[in-house]
C-alpha positions as CSV (number, residue, x, y, z in Angstrom):
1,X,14.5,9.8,-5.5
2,X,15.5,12.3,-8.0
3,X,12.3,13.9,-10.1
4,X,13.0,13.5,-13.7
5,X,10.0,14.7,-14.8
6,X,9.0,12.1,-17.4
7,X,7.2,9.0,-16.5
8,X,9.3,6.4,-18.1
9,X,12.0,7.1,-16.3
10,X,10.6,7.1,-12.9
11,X,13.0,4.9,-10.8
12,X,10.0,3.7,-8.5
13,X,8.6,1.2,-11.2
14,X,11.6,-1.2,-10.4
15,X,10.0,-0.9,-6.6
16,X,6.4,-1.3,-7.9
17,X,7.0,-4.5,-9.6
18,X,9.4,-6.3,-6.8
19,X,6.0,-5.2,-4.6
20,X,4.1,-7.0,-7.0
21,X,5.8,-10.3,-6.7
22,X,5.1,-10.2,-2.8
23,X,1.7,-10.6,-3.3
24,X,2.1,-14.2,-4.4
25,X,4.9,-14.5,-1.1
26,X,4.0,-16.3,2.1
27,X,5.5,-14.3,4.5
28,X,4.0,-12.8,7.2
29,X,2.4,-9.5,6.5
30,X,4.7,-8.1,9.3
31,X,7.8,-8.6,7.6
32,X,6.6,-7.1,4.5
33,X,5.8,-3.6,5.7
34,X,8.7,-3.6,7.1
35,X,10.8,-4.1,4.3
36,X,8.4,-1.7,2.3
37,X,8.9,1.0,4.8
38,X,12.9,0.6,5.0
39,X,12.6,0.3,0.6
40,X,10.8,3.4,0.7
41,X,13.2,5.2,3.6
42,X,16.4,4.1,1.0
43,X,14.3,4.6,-2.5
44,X,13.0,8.6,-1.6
45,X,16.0,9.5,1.1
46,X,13.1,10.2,3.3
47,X,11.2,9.0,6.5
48,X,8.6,6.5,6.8
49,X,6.2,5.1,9.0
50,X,2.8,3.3,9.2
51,X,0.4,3.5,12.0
52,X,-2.3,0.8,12.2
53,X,-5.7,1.1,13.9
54,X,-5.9,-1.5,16.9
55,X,-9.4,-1.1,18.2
56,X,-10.1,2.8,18.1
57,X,-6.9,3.8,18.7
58,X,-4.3,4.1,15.8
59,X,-0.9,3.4,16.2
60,X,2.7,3.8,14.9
61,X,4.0,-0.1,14.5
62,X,6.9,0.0,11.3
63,X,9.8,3.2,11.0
64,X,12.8,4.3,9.1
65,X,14.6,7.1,8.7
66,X,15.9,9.5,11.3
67,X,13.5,10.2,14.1
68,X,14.6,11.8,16.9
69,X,13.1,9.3,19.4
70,X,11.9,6.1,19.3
71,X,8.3,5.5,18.0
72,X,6.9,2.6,17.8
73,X,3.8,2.1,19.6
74,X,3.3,5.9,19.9
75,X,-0.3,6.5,19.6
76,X,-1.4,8.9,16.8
77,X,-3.5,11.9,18.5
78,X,-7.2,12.0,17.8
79,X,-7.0,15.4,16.6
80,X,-4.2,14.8,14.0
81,X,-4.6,15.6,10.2
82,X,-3.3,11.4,9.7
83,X,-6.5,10.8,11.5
84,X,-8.3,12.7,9.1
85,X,-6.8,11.0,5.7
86,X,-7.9,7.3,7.6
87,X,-11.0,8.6,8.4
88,X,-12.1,9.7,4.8
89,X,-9.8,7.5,3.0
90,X,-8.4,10.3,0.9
91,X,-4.7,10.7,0.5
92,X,-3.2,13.9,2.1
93,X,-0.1,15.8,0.6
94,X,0.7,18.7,2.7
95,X,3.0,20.9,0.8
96,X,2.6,24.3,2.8
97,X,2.3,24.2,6.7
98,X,-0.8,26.0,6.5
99,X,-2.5,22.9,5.5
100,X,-2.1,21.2,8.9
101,X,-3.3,24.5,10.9
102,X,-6.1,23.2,13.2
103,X,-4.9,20.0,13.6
104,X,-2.6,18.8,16.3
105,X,0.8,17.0,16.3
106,X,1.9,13.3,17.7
107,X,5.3,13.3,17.7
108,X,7.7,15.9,19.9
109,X,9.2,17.2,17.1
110,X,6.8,18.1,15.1
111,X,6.6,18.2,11.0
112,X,4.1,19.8,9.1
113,X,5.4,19.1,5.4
114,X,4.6,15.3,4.5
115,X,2.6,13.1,3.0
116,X,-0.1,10.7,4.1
117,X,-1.5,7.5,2.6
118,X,-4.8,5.8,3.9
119,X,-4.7,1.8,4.0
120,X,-7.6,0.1,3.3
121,X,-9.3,-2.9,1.4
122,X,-12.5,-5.0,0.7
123,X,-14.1,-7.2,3.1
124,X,-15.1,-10.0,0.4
125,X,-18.2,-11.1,2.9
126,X,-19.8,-7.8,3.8
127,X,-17.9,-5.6,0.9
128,X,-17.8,-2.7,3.1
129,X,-14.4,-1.2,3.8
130,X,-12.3,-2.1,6.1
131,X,-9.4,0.5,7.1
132,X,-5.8,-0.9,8.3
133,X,-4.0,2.6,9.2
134,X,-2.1,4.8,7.5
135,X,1.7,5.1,5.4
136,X,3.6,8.4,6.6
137,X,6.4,9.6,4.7
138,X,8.4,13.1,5.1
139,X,11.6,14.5,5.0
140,X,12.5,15.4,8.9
141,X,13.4,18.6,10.0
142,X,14.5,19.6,6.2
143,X,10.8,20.2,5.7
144,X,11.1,19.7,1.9
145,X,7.5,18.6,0.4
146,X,7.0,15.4,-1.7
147,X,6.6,15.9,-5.1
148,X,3.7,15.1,-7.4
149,X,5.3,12.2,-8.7
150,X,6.5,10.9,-5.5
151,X,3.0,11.0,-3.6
152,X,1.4,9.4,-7.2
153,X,4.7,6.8,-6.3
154,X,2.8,6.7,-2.6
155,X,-0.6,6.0,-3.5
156,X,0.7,2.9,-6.0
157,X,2.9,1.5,-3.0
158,X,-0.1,1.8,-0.3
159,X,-2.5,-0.1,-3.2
160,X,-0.2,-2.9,-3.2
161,X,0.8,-2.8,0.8
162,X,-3.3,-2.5,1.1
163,X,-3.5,-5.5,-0.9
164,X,-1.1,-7.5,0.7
165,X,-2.4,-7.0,4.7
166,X,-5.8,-7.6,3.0
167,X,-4.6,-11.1,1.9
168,X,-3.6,-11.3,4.9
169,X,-6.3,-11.0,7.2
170,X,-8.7,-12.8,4.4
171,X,-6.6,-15.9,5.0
172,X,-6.7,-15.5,8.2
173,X,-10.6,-15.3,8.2
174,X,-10.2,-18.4,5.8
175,X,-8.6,-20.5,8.5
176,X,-11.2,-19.5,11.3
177,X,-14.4,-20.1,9.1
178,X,-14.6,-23.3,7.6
179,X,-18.6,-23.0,7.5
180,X,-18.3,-19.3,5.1
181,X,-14.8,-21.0,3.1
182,X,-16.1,-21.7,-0.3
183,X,-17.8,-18.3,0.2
184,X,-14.8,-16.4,1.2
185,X,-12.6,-18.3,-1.3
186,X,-15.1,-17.2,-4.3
187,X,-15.2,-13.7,-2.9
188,X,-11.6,-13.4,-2.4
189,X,-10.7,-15.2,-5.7
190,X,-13.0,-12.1,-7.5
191,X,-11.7,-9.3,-5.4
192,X,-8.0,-10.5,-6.0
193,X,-8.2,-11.0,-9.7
194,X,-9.6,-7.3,-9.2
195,X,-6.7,-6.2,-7.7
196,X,-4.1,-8.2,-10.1
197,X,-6.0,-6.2,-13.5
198,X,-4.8,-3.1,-12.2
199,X,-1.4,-4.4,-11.2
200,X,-1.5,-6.0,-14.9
201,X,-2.5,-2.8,-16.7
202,X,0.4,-0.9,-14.5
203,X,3.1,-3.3,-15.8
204,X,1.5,-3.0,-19.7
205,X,1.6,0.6,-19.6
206,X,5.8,0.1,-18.0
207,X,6.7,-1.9,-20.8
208,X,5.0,0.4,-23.2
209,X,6.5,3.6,-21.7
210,X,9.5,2.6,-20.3
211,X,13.2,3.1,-21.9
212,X,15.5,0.6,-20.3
213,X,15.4,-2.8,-21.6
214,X,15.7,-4.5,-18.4
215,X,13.0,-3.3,-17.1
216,X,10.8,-3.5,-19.9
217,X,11.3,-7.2,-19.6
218,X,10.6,-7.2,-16.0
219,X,7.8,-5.7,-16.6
220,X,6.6,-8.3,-19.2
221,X,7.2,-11.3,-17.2
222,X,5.5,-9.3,-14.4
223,X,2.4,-9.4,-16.9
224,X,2.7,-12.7,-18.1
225,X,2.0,-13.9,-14.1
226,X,-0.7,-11.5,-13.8
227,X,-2.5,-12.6,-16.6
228,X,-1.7,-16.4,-15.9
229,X,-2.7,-15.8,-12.5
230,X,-6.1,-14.1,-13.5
231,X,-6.7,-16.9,-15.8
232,X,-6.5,-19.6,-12.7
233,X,-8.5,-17.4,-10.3
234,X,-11.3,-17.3,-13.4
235,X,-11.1,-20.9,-13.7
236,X,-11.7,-21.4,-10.3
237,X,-14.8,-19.4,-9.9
238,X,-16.1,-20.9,-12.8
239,X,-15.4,-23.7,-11.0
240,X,-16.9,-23.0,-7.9
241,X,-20.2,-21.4,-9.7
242,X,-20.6,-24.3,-11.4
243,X,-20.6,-26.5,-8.0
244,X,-22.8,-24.6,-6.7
245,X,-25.6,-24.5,-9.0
């Protein structure tokens, strides 16, 4: 992706809004991140990766790009700086190698220059967080460091991949708890029509900005759904307040 410099004509909103729509999908969460990570290998011309944490251990499960070996499965080293970003939940652009002195490297060929987004999202029951992992992305061997636009491009894409494992696993917890499923489904109804404002205020602020008439359209029929969909989740915990009382 090619920095233009001026927010309306950042390619990656087409990207953000097709994400978007897969919130509504039901495909498994599997297939998803892996289209998101080969999207984001074709969109930035760069690698990608995610690791997920399985127990204590966090692991590299989705890649594109050119690595020089195979990775999946690899486990990340404790001692790594993409430990570090899951651990505090911050995201981590390392734009000078000097940032990741101290820290130790996972793969054989090591890269210092890249950038690291923690994955995360709301347990509805005990709103603490939970952590999923992590989204890598860097350029290989050409050591060339993401831009300010691109990581800001990062952070939006691991919101919405975030959301969408979240959905995920809070379905899942749907199907295995019938005793806590009004609960949940409240809970998750709220913390989804959470997530959908701020998806909602992205696409307003796209058609406000943007230049290109296609995609100012996409991005108002992107906020049409949003705001349709918010008023059905509102409706149903009206609903379901109401029940209860």
């Amino acid at each position: 992706m090619k920095k233009n410099g001026a927010f309306e004509n950042y390619a990656g909103f087409k990207d953000i809004i097709e994400i978007a729509h897969l919130l509504n999908l039901t495909a498994t969460p599997e297939k998803i991140v892996e289209t998101i990570v080969n999207s984001l290998c074709t969109r930035l011309g760069k690698r990608a990766r995610c690791a997920f944490l399985e127990g204590e251990e966090l692991t590299l499960k989705y890649w594109a790009g050119n690595h020089l070996c195979p990775i999946n499965g690899i486990r990340i080293n404790q001692k790594s700086i993409i430990w570090e970003a899951v651990k505090k939940g911050e995201p981590i652009n390392i734009t000078n190698p000097s940032q990741s002195n101290g820290y130790v490297h996972t793969l054989e060929a090591p890269i210092n220059i890249k950038a690291i987004i923690p994955l995360s999202y709301i347990d509805p029951i005990t709103n603490k967080e939970n952590k999923i992992g992590a989204l890598i992305v860097d350029s290989g061997v050409e050591e060339i460091p993401i831009s300010k636009e691109e990581f800001e491009y990062l952070q939006m894409i691991g919101h919405l991949l975030s959301a969408i494992i979240g959905r995920a696993h809070l379905i899942k917890q749907l199907m295995a708890s019938c005793q806590w499923q009004e609960k949940i489904l409240l809970e998750t109804a709220h913390n989804f029509r959470n997530r959908i404002v701020v998806i909602g205020g992205m696409a307003r602020r796209i058609a406000k900005l943007a230049k290109d008439p296609e995609l100012v359209e996409k991005a108002m029929q992107l906020l049409k759904e949003v705001e349709a969909l918010e008023k059905h989740l509102q409706d149903f915990e009206n609903y379901t307040i109401k029940k209860e009382e």
